[in-house]
N, C-alpha and C positions, 0 to 999 in steps of 0.2 A: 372456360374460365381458367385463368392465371393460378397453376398451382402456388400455394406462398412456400418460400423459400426459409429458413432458420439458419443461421450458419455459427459453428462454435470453432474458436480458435486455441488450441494447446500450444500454449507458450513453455521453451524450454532457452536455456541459454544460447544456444547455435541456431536452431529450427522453426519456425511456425507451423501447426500441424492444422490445416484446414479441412472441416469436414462439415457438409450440405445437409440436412436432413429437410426434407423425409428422402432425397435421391439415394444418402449415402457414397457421392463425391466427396474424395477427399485429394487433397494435393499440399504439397511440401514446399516451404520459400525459405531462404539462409534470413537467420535474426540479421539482415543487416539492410546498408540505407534504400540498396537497390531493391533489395528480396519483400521489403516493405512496400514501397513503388508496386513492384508487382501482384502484391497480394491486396491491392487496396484496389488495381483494377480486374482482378480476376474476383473479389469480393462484390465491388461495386455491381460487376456486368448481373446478377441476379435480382438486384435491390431487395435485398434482405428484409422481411419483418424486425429482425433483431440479430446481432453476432454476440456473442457470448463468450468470456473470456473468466477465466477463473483468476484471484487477485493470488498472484505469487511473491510477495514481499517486496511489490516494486519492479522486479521483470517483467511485467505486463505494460509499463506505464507509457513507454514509448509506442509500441503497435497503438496501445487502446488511444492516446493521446491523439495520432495519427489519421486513425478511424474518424476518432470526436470532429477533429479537426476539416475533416473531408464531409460531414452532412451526414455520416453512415451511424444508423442505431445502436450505438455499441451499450454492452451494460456487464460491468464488473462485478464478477460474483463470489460469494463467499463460498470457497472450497467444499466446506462440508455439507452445503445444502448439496453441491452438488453429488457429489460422495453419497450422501443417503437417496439422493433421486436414483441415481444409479443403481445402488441394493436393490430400491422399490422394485427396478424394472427387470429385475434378475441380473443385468450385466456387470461378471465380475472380471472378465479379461482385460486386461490394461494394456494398451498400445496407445500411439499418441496418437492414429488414424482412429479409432474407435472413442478416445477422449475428445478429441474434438468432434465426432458425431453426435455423443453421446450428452454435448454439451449443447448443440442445434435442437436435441432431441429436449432438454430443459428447456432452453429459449421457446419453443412452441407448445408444451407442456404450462409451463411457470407463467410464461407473459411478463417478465419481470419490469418494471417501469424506469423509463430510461430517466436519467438524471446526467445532470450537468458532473462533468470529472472538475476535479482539483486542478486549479491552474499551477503555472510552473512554481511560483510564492508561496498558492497553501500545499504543495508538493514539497517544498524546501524546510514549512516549518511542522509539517508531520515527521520529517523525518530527525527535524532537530529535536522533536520532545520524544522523540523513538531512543535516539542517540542519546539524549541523557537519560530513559529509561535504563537502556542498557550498561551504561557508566556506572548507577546507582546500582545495578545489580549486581557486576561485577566487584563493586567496594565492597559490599556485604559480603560475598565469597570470602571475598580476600582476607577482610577481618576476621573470618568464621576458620581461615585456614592458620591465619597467622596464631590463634589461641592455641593451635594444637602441633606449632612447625616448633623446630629445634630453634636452636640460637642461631647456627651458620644461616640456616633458611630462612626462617626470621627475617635477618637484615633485609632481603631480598627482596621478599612479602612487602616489607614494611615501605621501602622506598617505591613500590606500586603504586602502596597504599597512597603515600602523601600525593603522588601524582594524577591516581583519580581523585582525590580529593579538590586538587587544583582546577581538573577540566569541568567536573561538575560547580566548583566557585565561579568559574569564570561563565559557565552559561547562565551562570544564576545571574549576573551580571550584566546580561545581554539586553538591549534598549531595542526596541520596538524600530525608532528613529536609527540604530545605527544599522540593523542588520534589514530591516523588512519596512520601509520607510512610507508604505500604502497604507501598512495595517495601524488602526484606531480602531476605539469605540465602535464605530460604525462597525465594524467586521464582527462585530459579538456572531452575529447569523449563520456568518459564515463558519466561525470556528465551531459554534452550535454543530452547523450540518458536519465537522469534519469530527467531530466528536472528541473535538481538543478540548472545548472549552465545558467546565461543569458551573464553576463559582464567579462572577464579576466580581475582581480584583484590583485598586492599584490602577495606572497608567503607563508602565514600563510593559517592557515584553515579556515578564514572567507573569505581569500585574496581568494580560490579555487570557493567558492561560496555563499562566502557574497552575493554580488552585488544582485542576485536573491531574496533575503530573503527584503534586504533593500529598489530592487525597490516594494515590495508587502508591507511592511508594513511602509515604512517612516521613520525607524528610523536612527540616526546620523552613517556614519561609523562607524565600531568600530576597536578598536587597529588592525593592524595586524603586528604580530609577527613572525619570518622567521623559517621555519619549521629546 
């Protein structure tokens, strides 16, 4: 009988760190278009149960898309599950050849269920309601520094200020129709599954999944505009 294979992949900005479990094979490919090619047919030759990739802010999204893309198991995991699996099992040395074993070692452990990744569209509008998370975070700073800055520094602050002010106006302003021209009504499911969407709102592209953004960060509705 066919031993089954687990294979977990540590994603760094340069490297792909591949590691086999239960053999403990591991091997090394440059993050780039070639080293990809390559690790998709040194991945493939096992036909993996599952490859296992921990989600790194978006670093991962190319390899994993690639996998998806190619028929291979891939399943994107929350860091800190794997972090606690790893305590569980006493492993606390960190390397990326032992992160990525130790990741094959989850994959065969966990079974976690493979799901459909985010196409390149709901890729572009997680990261647009990321991006004005972070706009709104940043204005708060700003205003929290400006209460306590001198005059000279002040000015400084303050012309920040009106300019996040402007880029968060301006996404509030953003039309479904002008930027992401698929997405409707129909895609409630999908923004469901991406964990955009909490409230149905409106028909503009804040109206899709404003409500989400505005119950995490406070701020005033903003325009919505009919796609």
């Amino acid at each position: 009988m066919t031993e089954k294979k687990w294979i977990g992949i540590d994603v760094s900005g340069e490297e792909l760190a591949v590691g086999v479990y239960p053999s403990g094979e591991t091997k090394t490919f440059p993050y780039q278009p070639q080293g990809i090619w390559d690790l998709l047919m040194f991945v493939g030759s096992f036909k993996p149960e599952r490859i296992i990739i921990e989600a790194t802010g978006g670093l991962e999204a190319a390899v994993a898309a690639e996998l998806y893309n190619s028929g291979l198991p891939v399943c994107v995991i929350n860091p800190r599950q794997v972090r606690d699996f790893a305590k569980s099992i006493g492993v606390l040395a960190k390397t990326d050849d032992i992160d990525a074993v130790v990741l094959g070692r989850y994959g065969e452990a966990i079974k976690p269920q493979i799901r459909p990744l985010a196409t390149e569209e709901e890729q572009a509008i997680k990261e647009l309601v990321a991006r004005r998370r972070q706009l709104v975070e940043m204005l708060v700073q700003e205003k929290n520094r400006y209460c306590r800055a001198s005059k000279k520094t002040g000015k400084d602050i303050l012309k920040h200020i009106k300019w996040l002010e402007k880029r968060i106006k301006d996404q509030n302003t953003v039309t479904a129709g002008q930027e992401f021209p698929s997405f409707r009504r129909s895609n409630y499911p999908t923004l469901r599954r991406l964990k955009i969407l909490n409230l149905p709102s409106g028909e503009g592209f804040w109206g899709l999944f404003g409500a989400a953004v505005m119950l995490q960060d406070g701020t005033k509705p903003p325009t919505l505009l009919a796609a």
